[in-house]
N, C-alpha and C positions, 0 to 999 in steps of 0.2 A: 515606577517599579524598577526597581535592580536591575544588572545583567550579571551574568556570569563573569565576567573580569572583575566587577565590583564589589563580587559577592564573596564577604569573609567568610573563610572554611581554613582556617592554620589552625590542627592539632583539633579539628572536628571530625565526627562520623557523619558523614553525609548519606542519606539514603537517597539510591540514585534510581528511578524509573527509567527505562530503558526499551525498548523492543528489539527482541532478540528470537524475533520468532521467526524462524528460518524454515527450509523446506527440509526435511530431514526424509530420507530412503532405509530402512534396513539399520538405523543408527548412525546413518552418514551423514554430515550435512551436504548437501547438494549444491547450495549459492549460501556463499556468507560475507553477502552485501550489506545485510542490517546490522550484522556484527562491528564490520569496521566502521561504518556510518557510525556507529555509537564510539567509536576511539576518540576523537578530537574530546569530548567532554568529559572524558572517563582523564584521559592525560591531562587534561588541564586540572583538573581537579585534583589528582595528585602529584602534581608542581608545586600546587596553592598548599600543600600540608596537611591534606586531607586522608583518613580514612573510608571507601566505597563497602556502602551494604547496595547491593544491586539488587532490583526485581526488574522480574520479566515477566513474560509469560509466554508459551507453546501450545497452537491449535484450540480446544474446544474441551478441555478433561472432562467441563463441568460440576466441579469440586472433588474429580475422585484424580487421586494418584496411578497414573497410568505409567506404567515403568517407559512404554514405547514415546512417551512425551517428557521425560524427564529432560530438565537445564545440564545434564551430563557433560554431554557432548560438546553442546555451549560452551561450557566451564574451560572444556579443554583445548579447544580453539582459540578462546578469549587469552587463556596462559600464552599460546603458540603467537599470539599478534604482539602482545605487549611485555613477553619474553619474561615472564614474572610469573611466579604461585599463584593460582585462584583458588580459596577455599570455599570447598562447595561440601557440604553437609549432608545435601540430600533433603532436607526440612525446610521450613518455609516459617514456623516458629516452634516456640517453645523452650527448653530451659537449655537445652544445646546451642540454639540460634542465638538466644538473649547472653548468655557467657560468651560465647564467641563474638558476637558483635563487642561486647563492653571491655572484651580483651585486646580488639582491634590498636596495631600503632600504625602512624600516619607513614602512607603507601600501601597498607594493608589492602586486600579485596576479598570481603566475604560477599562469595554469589547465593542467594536464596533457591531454593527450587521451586519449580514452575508456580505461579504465585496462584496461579486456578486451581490450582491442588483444592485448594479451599474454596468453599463454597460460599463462605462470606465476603469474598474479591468480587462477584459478579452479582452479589443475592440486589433482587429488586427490592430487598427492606432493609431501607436507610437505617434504622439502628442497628440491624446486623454488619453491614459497613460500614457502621461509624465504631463498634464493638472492635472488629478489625485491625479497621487503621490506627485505633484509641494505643491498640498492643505493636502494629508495626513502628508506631512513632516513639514508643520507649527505647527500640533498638538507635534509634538515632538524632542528634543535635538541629540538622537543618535537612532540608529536602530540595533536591531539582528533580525537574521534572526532563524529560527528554525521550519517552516514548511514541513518538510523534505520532505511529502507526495505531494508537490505542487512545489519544485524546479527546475521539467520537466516543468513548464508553464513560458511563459514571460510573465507574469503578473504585473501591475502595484507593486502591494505590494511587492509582489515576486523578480519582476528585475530591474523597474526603480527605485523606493524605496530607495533602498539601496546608490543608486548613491549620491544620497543628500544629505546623511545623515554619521557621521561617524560609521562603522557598524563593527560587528562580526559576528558568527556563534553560533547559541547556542548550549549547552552541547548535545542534540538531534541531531542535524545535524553533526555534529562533530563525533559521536559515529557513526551515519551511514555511515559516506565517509570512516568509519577507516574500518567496519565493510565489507563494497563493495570493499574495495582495496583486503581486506584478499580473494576476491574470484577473484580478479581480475587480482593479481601480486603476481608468484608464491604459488599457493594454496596446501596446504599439500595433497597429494594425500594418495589413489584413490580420486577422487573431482567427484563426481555424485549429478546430477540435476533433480528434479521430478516437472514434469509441469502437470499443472492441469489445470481446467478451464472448459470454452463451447468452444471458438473457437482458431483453429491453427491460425491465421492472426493476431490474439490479442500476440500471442509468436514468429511469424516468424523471428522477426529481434534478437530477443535472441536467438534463437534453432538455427540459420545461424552463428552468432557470438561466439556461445558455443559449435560447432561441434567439434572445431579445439583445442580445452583446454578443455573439459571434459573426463572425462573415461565411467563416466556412463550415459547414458538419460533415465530415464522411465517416460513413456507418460500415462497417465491416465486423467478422466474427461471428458465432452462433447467433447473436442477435437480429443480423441480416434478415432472417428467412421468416421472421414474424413481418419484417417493412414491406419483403416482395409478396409474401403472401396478401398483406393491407392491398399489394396495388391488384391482388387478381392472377398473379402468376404460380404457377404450379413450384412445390416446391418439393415433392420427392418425399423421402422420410427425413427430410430434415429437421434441426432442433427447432421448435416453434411454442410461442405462448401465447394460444388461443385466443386468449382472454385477454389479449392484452391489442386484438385489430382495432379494435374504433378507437384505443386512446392513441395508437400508432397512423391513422388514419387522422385522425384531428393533429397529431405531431407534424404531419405531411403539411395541412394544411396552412398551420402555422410558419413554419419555415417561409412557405410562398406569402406570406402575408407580411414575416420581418423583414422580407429582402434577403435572407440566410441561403447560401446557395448548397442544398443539399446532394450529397454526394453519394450515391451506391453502386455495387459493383454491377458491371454488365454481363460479366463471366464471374463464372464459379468455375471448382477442380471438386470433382464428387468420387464417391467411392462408393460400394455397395454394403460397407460399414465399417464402424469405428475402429480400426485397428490399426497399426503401425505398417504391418505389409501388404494393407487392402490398394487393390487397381487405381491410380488415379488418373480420371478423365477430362478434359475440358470440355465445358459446355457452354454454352449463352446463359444468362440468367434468365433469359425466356423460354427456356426449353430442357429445365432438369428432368431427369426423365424418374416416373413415379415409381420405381425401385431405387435408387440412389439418394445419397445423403451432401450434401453440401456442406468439407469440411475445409474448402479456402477459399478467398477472392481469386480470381484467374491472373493471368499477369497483364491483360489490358485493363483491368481495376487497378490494381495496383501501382502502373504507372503515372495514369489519372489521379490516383489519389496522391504520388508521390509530388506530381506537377502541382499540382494546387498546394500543396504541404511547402513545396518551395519557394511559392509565390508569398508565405504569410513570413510577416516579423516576430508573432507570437503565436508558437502552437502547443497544446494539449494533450496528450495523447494515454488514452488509456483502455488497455484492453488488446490482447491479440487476435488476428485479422483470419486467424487458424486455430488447427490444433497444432503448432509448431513444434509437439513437444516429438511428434512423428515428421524425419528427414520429407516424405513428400508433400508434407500440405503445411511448410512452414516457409515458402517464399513471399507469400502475399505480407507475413508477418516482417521479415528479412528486408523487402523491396523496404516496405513505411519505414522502419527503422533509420535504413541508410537517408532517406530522404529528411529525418529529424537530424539527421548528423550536417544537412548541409542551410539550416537554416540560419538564416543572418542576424536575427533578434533572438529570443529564446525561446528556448525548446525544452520541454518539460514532459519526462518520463514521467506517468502518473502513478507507481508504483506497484506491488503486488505481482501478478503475473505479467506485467508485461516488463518492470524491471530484468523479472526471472529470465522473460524472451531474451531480453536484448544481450545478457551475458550467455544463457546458453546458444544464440549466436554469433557467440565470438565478440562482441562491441566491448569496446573498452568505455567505462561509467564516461571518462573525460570527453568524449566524444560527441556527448549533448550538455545542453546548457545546464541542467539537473536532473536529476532521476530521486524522485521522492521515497520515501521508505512505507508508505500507508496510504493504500489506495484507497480503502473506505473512506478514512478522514481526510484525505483531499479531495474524494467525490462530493462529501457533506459537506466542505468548506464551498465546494464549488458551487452547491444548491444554498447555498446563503444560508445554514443553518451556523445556529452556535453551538462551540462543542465543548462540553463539559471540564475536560481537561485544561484546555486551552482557559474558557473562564475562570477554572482556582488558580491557575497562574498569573490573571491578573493581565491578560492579553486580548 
C-alpha cells in the first residue's frame, strides 16, 4: 500500500476525511486538539498541488441538520490555523457542493457540512451507503482517509468511500496504528493501563482483552464504584452499573489469576451531589457514607497510582479519574496526568475526554509521548477488534 509522501495528488481534488469533532459550548469551541491534529495532512497535501473537499463530522445529529452542530465554527478556526479562506457552504451535497468542488484550484479548501447531516453516512443499509458515497466520490479524484477518531464506524465516508476511490492513509491515521501497535505487539514493560471514565461496560471488552498483556490495571473514575461495590463495600449514591457485579467480580478474579496487579483507590473525595460548588470530603473507600456520591480518587490513590504509573515503560491511559471538569474533584485526574508526563518509555493519552482533561489542565500535548485523537477507536483497536475504516485503507 501507498503512503502519503507517495501518494500523487498534483492538480487533483482530494476528498479528505478528517475528525473534527471538537467539544463545542454556546457555538465556541472549547479544545481544538482535533483540529490541529488534522494540520500536518491537510498541509502536506496542499504542497503536493492538491485541491481538499474535507468531511467531518460533529456529535450524533442522526441525519438531521442541527444548526447547534453545524462544521461553522470548524470552518472558522481551520481558516485562523492555516491563515487561508475555507469555503464552507453549509451543505454536504448537492448541485452547490458538486459546482464548487469541480470549481476548486489546487490549494483550494472546500469544507463539507457535518457529514451526519445525512442519514445515509451512518444508515445500517449498505446500499443506502454505497448510494452515498457512489455521489460523494464524483466530488473528487482520490481519497485519504485520516479520521482516526471514526475508523471504528462503517460509515459511508469512512468505509464505502475509500472503495471508489484511489486512497491512502493520512499522516494522523498512520501515526496512530504505529502508535497502537507499540502497545499492542511486544510493549516495553512493565506496560500498565489506567482506565477511567463513568462506566465498566464502556471498557469491558478492553479490561477482558488487556488482563492477559498488562502488568499493571488501575481503575479510577465513575467506574470505580461498580469494582468496590463487587468487593461488598458501601458505596453511597455513587454512579454504579448493577448489572455489571459478577462480570466485575469474575474481572477481579482474573487479574489474580494473570499475575496483573490491580490497582484501586483507597480514598474517595465525595460530595452530597453533582455539582461544581457541592462540599468535598475525604473518605476511606471503606467507609463512604450512604448519602454521598464519589466524585474522585482521594490523593492517597492517586499517588499510588502515580508511583506504579512511574514504574512502567509503557503506559495507557484512558478516562478521567473524576469529574475534573469541576476545580475540586479534578486532582485525582491532574496527580495521573503529571505522573504520564514522567514516564521513560511511552505514554499514551488515550483520547476523548481525557485528552480534553489533560489540556483543560493546563498540559502541554508535548508533554506525553502521544495523546491520540479517538478514544473509541483506540479502545477497539485495544480489544483486538478490526475496524472498518482502518480495513478500506488497506491497514
Amino acid at each position: 500500500m501507498s503512503d502519503l509522501a507517495h501518494f500523487d495528488v498534483a492538480g487533483k481534488r482530494v476528498f479528505l476525511r478528517c475528525d473534527l469533532n471538537v467539544p463545542l459550548k454556546d457555538g465556541v469551541i472549547k479544545d481544538d486538539g482535533r483540529i490541529k491534529a488534522s494540520l500536518p495532512t491537510i498541509q502536506a497535501l496542499l504542497e503536493k498541488g492538491a485541491s481538499l473537499i474535507i468531511a467531518a463530522h460533529l456529535g450524533r445529529p442522526k441525519g438531521e441538520a442541527k444548526p447547534e452542530l453545524s462544521l461553522a465554527p470548524v470552518a472558522k478556526r481551520l481558516g485562523e490555523l492555516l491563515g487561508k479562506e475555507i469555503i464552507f457552504l453549509g451543505a454536504v451535497v448537492g448541485d452547490v457542493v458538486s459546482n464548487a468542488a469541480a470549481a476548486l484550484k489546487p490549494g483550494q479548501i472546500l469544507l463539507l457540512e457535518n457529514i451526519r447531516f445525512s442519514g445515509a453516512e451512518t444508515s445500517k443499509e449498505e446500499s443506502e451507503r454505497a448510494e452515498f458515497a457512489a455521489e460523494l466520490a464524483k466530488l473528487a479524484d482520490a481519497y485519504v482517509g485520516d479520521g482516526f477518531g471514526a475508523v471504528h464506524r462503517k460509515h459511508a465516508s469512512v468505509f464505502d468511500l475509500p472503495k471508489l476511490l484511489p486512497h491512502v492513509a493520512g499522516t494522523l491515521v498512520a501515526a496512530e496504528v504505529e502508535v497502537l501497535k507499540k502497545l499492542t505487539q511486544n510493549p516495553e514493560r512493565p506496560y500498565g493501563v489506567v482506565l477511567g471514565g463513568a462506566k465498566v461496560s464502556d471498557k469491558l471488552g478492553v479490561i477482558e482483552n488487556l488482563l492477559g498483556k498488562v502488568d499493571v490495571l488501575a481503575i479510577g473514575g465513575g467506574m470505580v464504584f461498580t469494582f468496590l461495590k463487587a468487593q461488598g463495600k458501601e458505596i453511597g449514591t455513587s454512579l454504579v452499573e448493577n448489572e455489571m457485579l459478577d462480570v466485575v467480580k469474575s474481572l477481579i478474579e482474573s487479574s489474580k489469576k494473570n499475575g496483573v496487579k490491580l490497582v484501586l483507590p483507597t480514598d474517595i473525595v465525595v460530595a452530597p451531589s453533582f455539582s461544581a460548588d457541592a462540599t468535598p470530603t475525604l473518605v476511606s473507600a471503606d467507609a463512604i457514607p450512604v448519602d454521598q456520591m464519589g466524585l474522585d480518587i482521594g490523593p492517597e490513590s492517586a499517588k499510588a497510582f502515580a508511583i506504579e504509573i512511574e514504574k512502567c515503560k509503557t503506559v495507557f491511559w484512558n478516562g478521567p479519574m473524576g469529574v475534573f471538569e469541576f476545580a475540586n474533584f479534578a486532582a485525582g485526574t491532574k496527580t495521573v496526568a503529571t505522573a504520564l508526563t514522567k514516564v521513560s518509555g511511552i505514554s499514551v493519552v488515550g483520547g476523548g475526554d481525557s485528552a480534553a482533561a489533560v489540556r483543560a489542565l493546563g498540559f502541554a500535548d508535548s508533554e506525553f509521548g502521544y495523546i491520540s485523537t479517538g478514544g473509541g477507536a483506540s479502545l477497539e483497536y485495544l480489544e483486538g477488534k478490526e475496524l472498518p475504516g482502518l480495513q478500506a485503507l488497506g491497514l
